[in-house]
Residue, then its C-alpha position, 0 to 999 in steps of 0.5 A: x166639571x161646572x160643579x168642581x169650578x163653583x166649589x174652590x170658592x167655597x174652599x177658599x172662603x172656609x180656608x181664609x175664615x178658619x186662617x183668621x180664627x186661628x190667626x187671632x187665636x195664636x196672635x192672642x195667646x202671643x202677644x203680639x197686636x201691631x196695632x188694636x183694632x176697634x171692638x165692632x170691626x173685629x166683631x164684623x170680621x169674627x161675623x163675617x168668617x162665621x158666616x163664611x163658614x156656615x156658607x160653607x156647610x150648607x154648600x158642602x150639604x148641597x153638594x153631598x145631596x147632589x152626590x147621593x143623588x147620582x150615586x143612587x141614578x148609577x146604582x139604578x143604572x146598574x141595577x137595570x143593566x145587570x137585569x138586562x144581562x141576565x135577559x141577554x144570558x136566557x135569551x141566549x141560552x134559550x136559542x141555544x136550547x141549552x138543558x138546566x146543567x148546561x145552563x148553570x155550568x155556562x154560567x159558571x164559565x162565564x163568571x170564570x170558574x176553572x172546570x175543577x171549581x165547577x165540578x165541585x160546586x156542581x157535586x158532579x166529576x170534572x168529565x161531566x163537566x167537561x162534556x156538558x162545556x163542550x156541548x155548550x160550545x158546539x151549541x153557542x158554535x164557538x170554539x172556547x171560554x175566550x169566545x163564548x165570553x166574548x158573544x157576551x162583551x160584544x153584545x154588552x158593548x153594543x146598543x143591546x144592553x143600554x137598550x133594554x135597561x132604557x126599557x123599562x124606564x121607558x115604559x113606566x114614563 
């Protein structure tokens, strides 16, 4: 927020320049002067707006530096949060004492393939994969897709995830 408040001085400044540049442009190729103005206050005033413009730049410079800066700290952030749900998944799939199939069918679930695309992917027939979605549900002890995604969410809306992804930071600290 303090960042959009200092930049609409800069965006008025460059605007005013860039008016005065074409204004004296367009008033030149007129003809129209009310009244001449001396030589060394308009090479003041085109000094002036140049620099305004050059202040311009160099804080539009700073502030995409400042945004690649964030933008990189997020990508970070995901990065670990994505490696977090993935310890979440193993965790979970290892108290379930899920098998190998059992532990690439539930993650096709959870990414939301239908049962036919899981087949297909799997090479196997629809049944089986339908067998080992049950075995997954009666071993997680839900009912359904809802709720086995929904340990998941849970899980991610708490303090689970941000945890392990401070973990690693932490340690390296």
């Amino acid at each position: 927020m303090k960042s959009r408040f200092l930049l609409w001085p800069i965006y008025l400044l460059q605007f005013a320049c860039a008016v005065f540049f074409i204004s004296d442009i367009l008033l030149g190729v007129i003809g129209v002067r009310a009244q001449p103005i001396s030589w060394q206050t308009r090479e003041l005033l085109e000094i002036g707006a140049a620099l305004g413009l050059m202040l311009g730049l160099f804080l539009g410079a700073v502030a995409l530096s400042r945004t690649n800066r964030r933008r990189q700290k997020v990508e970070a952030e995901l990065r670990a949060a994505s490696g977090a749900f993935m310890e979440i998944l193993e965790e979970r799939f290892a108290d379930w004492q899920l098998t190998p199939a059992e532990r690439d069918v539930a993650l096709f679930v959870i990414k939301g393939l239908s049962t036919s695309e899981i087949a297909e992917l799997r090479e196997t027939s629809a049944g089986t994969v339908k067998a080992q979605t049950n075995a997954i549900y009666r071993k997680a002890e839900v009912s359904g897709r809802a709720q086995l995604l929904s340990l998941f969410v849970e899980e991610l809306m708490g303090d689970g995830l941000v945890d392990r992804a401070a973990q690693p930071a932490a340690s390296v600290a």
